[in-house]
C-alpha positions as CSV (number, residue, x, y, z in Angstrom):
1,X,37.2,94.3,113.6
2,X,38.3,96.1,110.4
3,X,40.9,94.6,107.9
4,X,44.7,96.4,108.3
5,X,46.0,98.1,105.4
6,X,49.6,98.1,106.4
7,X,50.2,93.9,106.8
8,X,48.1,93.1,103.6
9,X,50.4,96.3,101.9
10,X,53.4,94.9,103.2
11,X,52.7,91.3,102.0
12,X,51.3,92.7,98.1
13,X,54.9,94.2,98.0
14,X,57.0,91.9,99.2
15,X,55.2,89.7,97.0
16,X,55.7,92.3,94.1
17,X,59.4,93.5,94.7
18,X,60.8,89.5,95.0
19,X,58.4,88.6,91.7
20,X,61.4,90.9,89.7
21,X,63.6,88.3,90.7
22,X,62.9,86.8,87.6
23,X,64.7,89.6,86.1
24,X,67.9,87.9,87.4
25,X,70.7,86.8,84.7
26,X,74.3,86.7,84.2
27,X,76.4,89.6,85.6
28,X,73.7,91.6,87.1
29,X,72.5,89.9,90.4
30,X,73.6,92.6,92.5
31,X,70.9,95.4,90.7
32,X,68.2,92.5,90.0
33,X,68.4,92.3,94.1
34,X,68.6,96.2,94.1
35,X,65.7,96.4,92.2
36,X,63.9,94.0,94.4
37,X,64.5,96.5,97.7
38,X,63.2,99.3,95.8
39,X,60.3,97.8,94.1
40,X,59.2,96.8,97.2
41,X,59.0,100.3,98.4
42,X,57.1,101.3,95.3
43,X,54.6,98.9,95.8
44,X,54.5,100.3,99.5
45,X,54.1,103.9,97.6
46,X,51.8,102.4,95.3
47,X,49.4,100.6,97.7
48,X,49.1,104.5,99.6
49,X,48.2,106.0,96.5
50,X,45.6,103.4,95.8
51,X,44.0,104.0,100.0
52,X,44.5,107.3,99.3
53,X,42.9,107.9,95.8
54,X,40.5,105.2,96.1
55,X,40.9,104.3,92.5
56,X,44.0,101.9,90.6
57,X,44.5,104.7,88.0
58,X,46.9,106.6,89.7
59,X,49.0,103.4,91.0
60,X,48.9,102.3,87.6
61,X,50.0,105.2,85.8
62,X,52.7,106.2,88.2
63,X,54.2,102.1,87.4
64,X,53.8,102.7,83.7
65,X,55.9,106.0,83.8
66,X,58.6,103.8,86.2
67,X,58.5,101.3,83.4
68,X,58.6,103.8,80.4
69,X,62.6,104.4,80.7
70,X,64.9,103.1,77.8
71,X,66.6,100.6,80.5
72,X,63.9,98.4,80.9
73,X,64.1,97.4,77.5
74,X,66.9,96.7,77.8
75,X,68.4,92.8,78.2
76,X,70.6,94.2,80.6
77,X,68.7,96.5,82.6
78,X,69.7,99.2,84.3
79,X,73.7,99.0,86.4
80,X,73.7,98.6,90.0
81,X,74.3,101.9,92.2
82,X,75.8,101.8,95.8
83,X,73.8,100.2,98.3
84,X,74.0,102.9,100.9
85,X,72.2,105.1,98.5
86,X,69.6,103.0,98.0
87,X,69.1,101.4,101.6
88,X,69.0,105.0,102.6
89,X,66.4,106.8,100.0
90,X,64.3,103.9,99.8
91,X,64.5,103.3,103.5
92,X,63.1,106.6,104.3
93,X,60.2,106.3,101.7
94,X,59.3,103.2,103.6
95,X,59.4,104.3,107.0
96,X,57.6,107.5,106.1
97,X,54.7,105.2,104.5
98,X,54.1,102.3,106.8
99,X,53.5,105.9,109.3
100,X,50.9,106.2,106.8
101,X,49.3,103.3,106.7
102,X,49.4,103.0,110.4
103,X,47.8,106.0,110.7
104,X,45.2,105.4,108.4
105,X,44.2,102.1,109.7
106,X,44.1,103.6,113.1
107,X,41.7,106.3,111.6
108,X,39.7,104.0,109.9
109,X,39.5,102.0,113.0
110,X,37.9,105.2,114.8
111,X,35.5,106.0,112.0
112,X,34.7,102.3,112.2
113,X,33.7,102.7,116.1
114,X,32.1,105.8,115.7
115,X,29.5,104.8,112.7
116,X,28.6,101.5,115.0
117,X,27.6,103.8,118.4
């Protein structure tokens, strides 16, 4: 039996969004948990471009460009936005790539039977 993409994805990123909860400090608790949502996602996005590419430099390029804004240097980071926007962008990104991963573990999982007949 062939190793899942999609649970050892899911666990890297929730691993990976609730690590930025050491961004949390004084008077922004409510983006520092934003943040944590919707780097989870990325590291969904991130993980499928890493499957997909077969190599890290596209996963890591793509996070340097996320980190290159002027807010990150900043102490305060960037201000919360509304939830709903959020929950519902990020929401569909996620939904649309565990799909992938499914289906590519699935596929794998085929390729996997049809090399051992």
């Amino acid at each position: 039996m062939a190793l899942k993409i999609y649970p050892s994805t899911i666990f890297s990123s929730l691993i990976f969004g609730t690590l930025h909860l050491t961004n949390l400090g004084p008077g922004n608790v409510e983006s520092v948990l934003q943040q944590v949502f919707y780097t989870f996602v990325l590291g969904v996005l991130l993980s499928i471009l890493r499957v997909t590419t077969n190599t890290l430099f596209w996963p890591i390029g793509l996070h340097f460009l996320i980190d290159w804004q002027p807010d990150i240097a900043t102490s305060q980071g960037p201000p919360s936005a509304d939830w709903w926007v959020i929950g519902t962008i990020f929401s569909v990104i996620l939904i649309v790539g565990l799909i992938y991963l499914i289906k590519f573990d699935r596929a794998d999982e085929r390729r996997q039977v049809s090399l051992s007949h």
